[in-house]
C-alpha positions in Angstrom: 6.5 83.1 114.5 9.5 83.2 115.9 11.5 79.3 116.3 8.7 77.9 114.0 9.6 76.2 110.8 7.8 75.5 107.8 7.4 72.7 105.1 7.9 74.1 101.4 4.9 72.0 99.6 7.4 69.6 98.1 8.3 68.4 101.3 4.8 67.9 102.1 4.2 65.7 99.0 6.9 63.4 100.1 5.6 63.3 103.8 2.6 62.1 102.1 4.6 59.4 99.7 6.3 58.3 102.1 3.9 57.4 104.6 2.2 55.3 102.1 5.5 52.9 101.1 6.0 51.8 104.3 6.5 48.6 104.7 3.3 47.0 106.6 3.0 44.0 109.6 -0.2 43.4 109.9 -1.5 41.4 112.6 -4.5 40.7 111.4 -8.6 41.6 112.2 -10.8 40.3 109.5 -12.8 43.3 109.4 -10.1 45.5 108.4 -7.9 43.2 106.1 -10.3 41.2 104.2 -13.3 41.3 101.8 -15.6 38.0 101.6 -15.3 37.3 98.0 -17.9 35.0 97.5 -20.7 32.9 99.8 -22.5 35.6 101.2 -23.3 34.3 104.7 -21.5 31.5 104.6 -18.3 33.1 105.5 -18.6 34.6 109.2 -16.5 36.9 110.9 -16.6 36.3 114.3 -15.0 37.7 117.8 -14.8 41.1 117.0 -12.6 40.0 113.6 -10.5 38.0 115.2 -11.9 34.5 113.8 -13.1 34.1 110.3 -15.2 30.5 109.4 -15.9 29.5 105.8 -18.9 26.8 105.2 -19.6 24.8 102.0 -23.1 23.2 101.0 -24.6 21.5 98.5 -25.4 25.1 96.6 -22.1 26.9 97.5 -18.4 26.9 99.1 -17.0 30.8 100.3 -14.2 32.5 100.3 -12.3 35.6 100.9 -9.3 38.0 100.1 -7.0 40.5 101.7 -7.5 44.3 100.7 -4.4 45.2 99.8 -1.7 43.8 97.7 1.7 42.2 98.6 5.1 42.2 96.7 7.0 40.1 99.0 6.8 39.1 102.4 5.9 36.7 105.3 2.5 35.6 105.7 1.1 33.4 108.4 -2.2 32.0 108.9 -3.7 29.9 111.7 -6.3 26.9 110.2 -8.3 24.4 111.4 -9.8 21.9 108.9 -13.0 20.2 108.1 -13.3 17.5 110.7 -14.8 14.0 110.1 -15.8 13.2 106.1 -14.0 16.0 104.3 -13.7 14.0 100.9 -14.5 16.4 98.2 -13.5 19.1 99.7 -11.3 21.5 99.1 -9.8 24.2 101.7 -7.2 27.1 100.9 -4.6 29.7 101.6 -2.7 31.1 99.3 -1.3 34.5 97.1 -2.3 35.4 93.7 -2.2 38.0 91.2 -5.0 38.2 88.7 -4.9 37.7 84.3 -3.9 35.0 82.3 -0.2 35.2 83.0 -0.9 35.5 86.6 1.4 34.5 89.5 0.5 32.2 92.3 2.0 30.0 95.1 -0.8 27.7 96.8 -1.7 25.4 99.8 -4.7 23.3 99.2 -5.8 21.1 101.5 -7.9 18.3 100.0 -10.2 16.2 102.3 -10.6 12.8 102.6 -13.4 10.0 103.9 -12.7 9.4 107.8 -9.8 8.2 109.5 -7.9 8.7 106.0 -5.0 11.9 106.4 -5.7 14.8 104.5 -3.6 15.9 101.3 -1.6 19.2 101.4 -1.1 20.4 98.1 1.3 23.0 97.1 2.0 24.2 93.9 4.0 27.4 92.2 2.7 29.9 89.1 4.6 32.0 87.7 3.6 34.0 84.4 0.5 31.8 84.0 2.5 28.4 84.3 2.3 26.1 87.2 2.6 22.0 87.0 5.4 22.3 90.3 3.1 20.4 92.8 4.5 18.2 95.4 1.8 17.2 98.4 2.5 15.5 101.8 0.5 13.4 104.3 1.0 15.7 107.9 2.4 14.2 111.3 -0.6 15.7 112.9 -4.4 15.9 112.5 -5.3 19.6 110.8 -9.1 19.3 112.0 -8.3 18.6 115.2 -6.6 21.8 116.4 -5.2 25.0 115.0 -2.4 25.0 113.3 0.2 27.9 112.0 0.3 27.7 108.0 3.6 30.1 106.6 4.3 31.0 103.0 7.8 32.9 103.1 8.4 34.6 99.8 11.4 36.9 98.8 13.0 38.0 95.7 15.5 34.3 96.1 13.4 31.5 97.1 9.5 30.2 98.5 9.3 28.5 101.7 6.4 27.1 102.6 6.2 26.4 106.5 3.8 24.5 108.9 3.8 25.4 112.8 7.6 26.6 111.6 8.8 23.7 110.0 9.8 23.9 105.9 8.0 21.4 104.5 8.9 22.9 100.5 11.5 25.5 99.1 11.1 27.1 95.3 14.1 28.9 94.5 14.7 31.4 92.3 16.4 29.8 89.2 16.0 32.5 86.6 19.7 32.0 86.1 18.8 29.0 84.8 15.6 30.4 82.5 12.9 28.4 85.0 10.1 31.8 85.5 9.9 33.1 89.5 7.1 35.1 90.7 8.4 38.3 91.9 7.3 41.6 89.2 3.5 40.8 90.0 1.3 42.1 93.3 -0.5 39.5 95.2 -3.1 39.5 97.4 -3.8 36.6 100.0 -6.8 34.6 98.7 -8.4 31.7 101.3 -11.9 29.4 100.3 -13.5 26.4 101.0 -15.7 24.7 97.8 -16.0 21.8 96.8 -14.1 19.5 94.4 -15.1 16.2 94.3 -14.6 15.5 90.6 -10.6 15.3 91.7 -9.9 16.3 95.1 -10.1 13.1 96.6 -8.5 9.5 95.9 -8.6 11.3 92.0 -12.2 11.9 92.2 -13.2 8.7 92.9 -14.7 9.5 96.8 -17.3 12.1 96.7 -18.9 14.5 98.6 -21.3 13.2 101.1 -23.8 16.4 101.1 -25.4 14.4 104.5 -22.6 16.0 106.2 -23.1 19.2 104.9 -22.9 22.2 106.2 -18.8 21.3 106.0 -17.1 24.5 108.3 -13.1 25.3 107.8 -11.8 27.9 110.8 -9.2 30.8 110.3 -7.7 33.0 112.5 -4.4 35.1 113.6 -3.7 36.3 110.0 0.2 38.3 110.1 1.5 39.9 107.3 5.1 40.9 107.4 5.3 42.2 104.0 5.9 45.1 101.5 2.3 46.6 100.7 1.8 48.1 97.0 -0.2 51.1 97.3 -1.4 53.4 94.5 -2.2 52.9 91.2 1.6 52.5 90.0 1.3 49.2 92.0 5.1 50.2 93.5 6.3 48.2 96.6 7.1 49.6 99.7 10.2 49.7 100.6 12.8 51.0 103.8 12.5 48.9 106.7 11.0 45.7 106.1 14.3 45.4 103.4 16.0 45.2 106.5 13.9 42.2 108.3 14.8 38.4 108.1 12.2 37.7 105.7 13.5 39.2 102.8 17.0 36.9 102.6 15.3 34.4 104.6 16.7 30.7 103.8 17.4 27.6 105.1 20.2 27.0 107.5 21.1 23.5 108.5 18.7 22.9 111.1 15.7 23.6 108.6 17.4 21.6 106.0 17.4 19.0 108.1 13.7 19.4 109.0 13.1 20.0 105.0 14.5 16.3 104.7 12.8 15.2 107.5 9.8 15.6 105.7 10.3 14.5 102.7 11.7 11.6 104.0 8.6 11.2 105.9 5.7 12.2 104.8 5.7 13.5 100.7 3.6 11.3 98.7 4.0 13.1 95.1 7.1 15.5 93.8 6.6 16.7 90.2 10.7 16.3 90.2 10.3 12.4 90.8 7.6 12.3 88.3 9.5 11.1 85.2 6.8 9.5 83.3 5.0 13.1 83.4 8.1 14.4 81.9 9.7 12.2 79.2 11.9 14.6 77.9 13.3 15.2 81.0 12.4 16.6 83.6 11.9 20.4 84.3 15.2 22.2 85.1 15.2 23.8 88.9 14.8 19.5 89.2 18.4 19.0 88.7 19.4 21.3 91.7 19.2 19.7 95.2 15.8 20.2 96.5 17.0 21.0 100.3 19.6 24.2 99.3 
């Protein structure tokens, strides 16, 4: 036909590649972005997938995971935290790959007896190794309302953020031969179980089951990140190389809100923690920790 143009079957095949390495925001609906991985009913998907709740009890916590996999990216999540008597209790959102040698960059939030502040816990893995934690005490109350939880990661640095404010930076100190997480797919992971042999005061509060059922709320899940799709687990790449996330760092406003906070309101830094580390303590230590 005459002013109609065809598609030689090569071109078609990289149509079809191309659409599936594009780089992916999600804006999240449980339904379509998540699996429960464990708890059966306990984890509820509620408002048409726009809420997800997680419940622990005496027999089990819950959890769930994304369906697809992430190398690099932006991801946000909205939480509110057991109220009340939380101690035991363990809440999380984080990334992970899978095997022995897996990488991994966590917040844990670990509950505590009434009127006492919850501990956020963050920690690093890369190629099976983590022993990075540092955890604050928040300027807010995280069962009270919801509240945005960030982890930024890029091929240079981690930042983890709450309601936009750094709170930690990992950077990339390979230079320097201190392992970053950045060969290995990572889907976002979130549960609630229990862990009152160390969660709280070191394990010496436990879990008052009276309380039980205890409920931990999610919702407005965005992922502004490269997807891996296909079994050759390649990233997607093209336009999201192009968006803030992926040289995001600090400028001086958020370094001053870094120091803010650790001024403030860090109660353990592995990089403080010499008797952990009598023979000195671990490398990416000796660079400033608000660069």
């Amino acid at each position: 036909m005459k002013g109609t143009s065809y598609l030689t079957f090569k071109e078609c095949v990289t149509i079809l590649v191309m659409a599936s390495l594009v780089a992916t925001t999600l804006a999240g609906n449980f339904y379509n972005d998540f699996d429960i991985t464990f708890g059966g009913a306990r984890a509820k998907i509620l408002n048409g997938g726009q809420d997800l709740t997680l419940s622990l009890d005496q027999y089990s916590g819950s959890g769930f995971q994304s369906k697809h996999e992430y190398l690099f990216g932006r991801f946000d999540m909205q939480l509110k935290l057991v109220p009340g008597n939380s101690a035991g209790t363990v809440t999380t959102f984080y990334l992970s790959s899978q095997g022995a040698a897996h990488d991994e960059i966590d917040f844990e939030f670990l509950g505590n007896s009434s009127g006492n502040p919850y501990t956020i816990h963050t920690n690093v893995f890369a190629q099976g190794k983590g022993d990075k934690e540092q955890q604050f005490h928040l300027w807010f109350d995280p069962s009270a309302a919801f509240h945005t939880y960030t982890i930024l990661w890029n091929s240079q640095r981690i930042i983890f953020l709450i309601d936009n404010i750094p709170i930690r930076v990992f950077n990339n100190n390979e230079a320097s031969g201190v392992p970053f997480p950045k060969n290995q797919p990572m889907r976002v992971y979130a549960s609630l179980w229990n862990a009152d042999d160390w969660a709280t005061q070191g394990g010496r509060v436990k879990t008052d089951w009276t309380k039980a059922p205890f409920t931990a709320s999610y919702r407005k899940f965005n992922a502004n990140a490269n997807m891996v799709v296909g079994g050759n687990q390649m990233p997607t790449s093209s336009g999201n190389e192009n968006q803030a996330w992926s040289t995001q760092g600090l400028d001086a406003a958020g370094r001053n809100r870094l120091r803010w906070v650790h001024t403030k309101h860090m109660i353990y830094n592995y990089c403080d923690d010499k008797k952990r580390f009598p023979n000195g303590l671990p490398t990416e230590c000796k660079r400033s920790r608000f660069l």
